[in-house]
N, C-alpha and C positions, 0 to 999 in steps of 0.2 A: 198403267192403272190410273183409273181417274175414283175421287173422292166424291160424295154426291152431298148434299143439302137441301132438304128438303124436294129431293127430284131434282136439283140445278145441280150440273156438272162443275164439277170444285177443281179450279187448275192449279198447280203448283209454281213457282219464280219460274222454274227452265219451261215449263210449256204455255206460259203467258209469255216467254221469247219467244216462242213457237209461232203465237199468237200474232206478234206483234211484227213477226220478220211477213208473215200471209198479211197482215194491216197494208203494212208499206208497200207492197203490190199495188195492193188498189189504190193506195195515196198516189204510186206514181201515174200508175193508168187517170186517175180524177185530173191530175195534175194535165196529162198531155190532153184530155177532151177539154179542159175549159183553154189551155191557150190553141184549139184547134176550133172552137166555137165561131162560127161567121156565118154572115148572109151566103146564100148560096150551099154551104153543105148537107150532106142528103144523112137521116141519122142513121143508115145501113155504113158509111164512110166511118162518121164516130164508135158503131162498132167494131169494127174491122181495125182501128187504132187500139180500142181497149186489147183487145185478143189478141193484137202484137204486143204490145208491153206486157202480158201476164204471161204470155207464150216464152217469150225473151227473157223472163226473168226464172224460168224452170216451175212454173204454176198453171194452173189450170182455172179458165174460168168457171165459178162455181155455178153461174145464170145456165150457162148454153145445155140444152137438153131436161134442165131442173125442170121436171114433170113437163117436159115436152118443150119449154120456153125455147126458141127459136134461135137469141141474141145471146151477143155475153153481159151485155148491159141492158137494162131497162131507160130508154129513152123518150120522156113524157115529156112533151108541147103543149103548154099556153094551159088549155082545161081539163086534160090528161094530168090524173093527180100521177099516177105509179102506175107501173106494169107497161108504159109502151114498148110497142114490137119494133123495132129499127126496120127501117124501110128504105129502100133506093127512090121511092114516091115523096115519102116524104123531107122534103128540103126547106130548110130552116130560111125567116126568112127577114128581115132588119124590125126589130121591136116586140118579135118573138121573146118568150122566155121558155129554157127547156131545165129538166129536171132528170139529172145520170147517176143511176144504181147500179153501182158497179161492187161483181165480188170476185173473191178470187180463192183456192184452194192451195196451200204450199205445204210439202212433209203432213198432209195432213189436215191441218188446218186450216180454218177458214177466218177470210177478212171481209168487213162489209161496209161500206160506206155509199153516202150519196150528196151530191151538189143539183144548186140550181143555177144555173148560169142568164144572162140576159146577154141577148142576139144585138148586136149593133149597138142604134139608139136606144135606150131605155125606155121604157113611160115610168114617171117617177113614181106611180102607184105602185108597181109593179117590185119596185128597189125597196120599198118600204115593206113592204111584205114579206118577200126574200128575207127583208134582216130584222123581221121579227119572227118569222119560222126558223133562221139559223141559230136567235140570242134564245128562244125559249129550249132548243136543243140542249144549246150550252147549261142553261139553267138547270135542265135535268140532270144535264151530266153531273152537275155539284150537288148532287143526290146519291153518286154512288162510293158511297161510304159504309163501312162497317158498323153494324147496331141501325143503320136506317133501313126504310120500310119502301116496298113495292109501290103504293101510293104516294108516297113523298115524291119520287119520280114526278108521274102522272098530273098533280097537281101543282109542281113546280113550271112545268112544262104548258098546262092547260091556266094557270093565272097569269103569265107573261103574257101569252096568246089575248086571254081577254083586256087585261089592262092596256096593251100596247095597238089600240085600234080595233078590237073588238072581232076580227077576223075569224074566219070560218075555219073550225077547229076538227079533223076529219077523225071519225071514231070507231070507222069499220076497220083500220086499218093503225099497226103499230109496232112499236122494237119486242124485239123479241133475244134469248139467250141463244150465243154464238159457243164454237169452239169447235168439235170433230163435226160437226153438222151444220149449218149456215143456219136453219132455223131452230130450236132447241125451246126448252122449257126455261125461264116461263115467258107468257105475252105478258110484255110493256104496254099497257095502257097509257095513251097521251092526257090522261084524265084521271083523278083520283083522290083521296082523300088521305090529307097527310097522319102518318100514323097507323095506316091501315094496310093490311097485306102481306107479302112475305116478307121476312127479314133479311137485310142483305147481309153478306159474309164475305170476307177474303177469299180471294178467285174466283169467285162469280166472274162471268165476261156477259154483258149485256150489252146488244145494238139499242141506240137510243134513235128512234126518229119522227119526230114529226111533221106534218101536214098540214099548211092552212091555205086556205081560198079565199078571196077577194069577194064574194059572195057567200050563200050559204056552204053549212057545212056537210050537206046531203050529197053523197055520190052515188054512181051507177056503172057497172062493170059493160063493155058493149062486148059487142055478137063475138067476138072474137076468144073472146073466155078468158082475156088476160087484163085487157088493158080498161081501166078506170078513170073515170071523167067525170066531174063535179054536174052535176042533174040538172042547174040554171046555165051552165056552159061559163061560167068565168074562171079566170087561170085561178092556178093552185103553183103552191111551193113544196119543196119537200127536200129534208136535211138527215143525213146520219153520219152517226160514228160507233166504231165497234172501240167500246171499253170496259176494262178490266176493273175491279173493284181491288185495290191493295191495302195492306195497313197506314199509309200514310196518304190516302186516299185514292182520288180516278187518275186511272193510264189510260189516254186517250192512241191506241192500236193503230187507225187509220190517220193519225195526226199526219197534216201537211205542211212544210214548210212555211206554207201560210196563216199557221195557226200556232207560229209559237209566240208570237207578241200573245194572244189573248192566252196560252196555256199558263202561262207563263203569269198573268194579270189574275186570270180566275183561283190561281194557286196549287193550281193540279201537278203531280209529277209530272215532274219533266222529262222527255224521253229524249235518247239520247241522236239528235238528229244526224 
């Protein structure tokens, strides 16, 4: 039995474990695509990796088949904000940057998380952005607390983004509530106005993620009906993490070993790695 709040599914301690055993899925699958990232592989390869680790671990990826999606991951290159289709065509190539949506389904529940990686050499524009789309993530995430509000999020999320270089803030697209369903009530707006909006509560589980582009913040879905690309053609970033709101604040679900320095700095529970 689930508890509801305002429409948002209310999880209780044992099924935010639930939650949090489906996170680590995909934290391992995230884990094996970026140290699998290089010149040369084809991103049909990096899904075929994802869907062995969530395979291997008794889970099911939550992407493959979701209204028809082809992947178990979403694999976007360079102007491709979200939604690309893994391809054996396409092969990543040195100075590239790619962006991996990866979820997964365990006992049930769902984990959902996303990185952007950069391919070889870097261009240093490109790192700056990356890590003002992954810090304004963060920021949000120290939004999910109990007694605060939908827009707190939003706006914690969308004044990082403008203050830290001004970058292209993507608004067609954004987190949304997790748990027996991948996408759930309600949409996280990456924009918003603090104080304003639903109230958050103990067990909410919201995916937090946003999207910025190096150009404007205007995208365009192509012919393909899935995958999405910034309208002036300049790369895009994009970051999530599926977290639970608790009493002593955000569990971050999909946490990776590579984020316990910062879980750790920003004051969040700490999970138990």
């Amino acid at each position: 039995m689930f508890g509801k709040a305002n429409g948002v599914q209310i999880k209780t301690p044992e099924q935010i474990a639930g939650m949090r055993a489906a996170g680590q899925v995909v934290a391992r699958a995230l884990d094996t695509l970026r140290a699998a990232v290089r010149p040369g592989v084809s991103t049909l390869e990096l899904d075929s990796l994802a869907e062995k680790v969530i395979r291997d671990a008794g889970a099911v990826p939550s992407f493959k088949g979701y209204h028809g999606f082809p992947g178990s991951i979403c694999a976007s290159v360079n102007e491709e904000v979200v939604h690309g289709i893994p391809s054996a065509e396409r092969v990543l190539a040195d100075g590239d940057i790619i962006s991996m949506d990866c979820g997964a389904v365990l006992d049930g529940w769902h984990g959902d998380s996303a990185i952007t990686v950069a391919v070889g050499q870097a261009r240093p524009e490109d790192l700056r952005m990356m890590e003002v789309c992954e810090e304004s993530m963060w920021q949000g995430i120290a939004e999910l607390r109990p007694g605060k509000r939908l827009g707190d999020i939003g706006h914690a999320i969308d004044h990082h983004i403008s203050h830290n270089g001004g970058y292209g803030n993507v608004r067609e697209y954004g987190g949304h509530g997790i748990g027996t369903e991948m996408h759930m009530e309600p949409h996280v707006l990456n924009h918003g106005r603090r104080g304003k909006g639903l109230k958050l509560v103990e067990g909410m589980c919201l995916a937090i993620e946003p999207m910025t582009t190096l150009g404007r913040q205007d995208v365009v879905q192509l012919d393909d009906g899935w995958t999405v690309v910034t309208r002036d053609g300049k790369r895009a970033a994009h970051f999530e993490h599926s977290v639970a709101i608790t009493a002593d604040g955000p569990l971050v679900l999909t946490a990776r070993e590579s984020n316990r320095d910062k879980i750790s700095q920003m004051g969040f529970v700490q999970p138990s790695w």
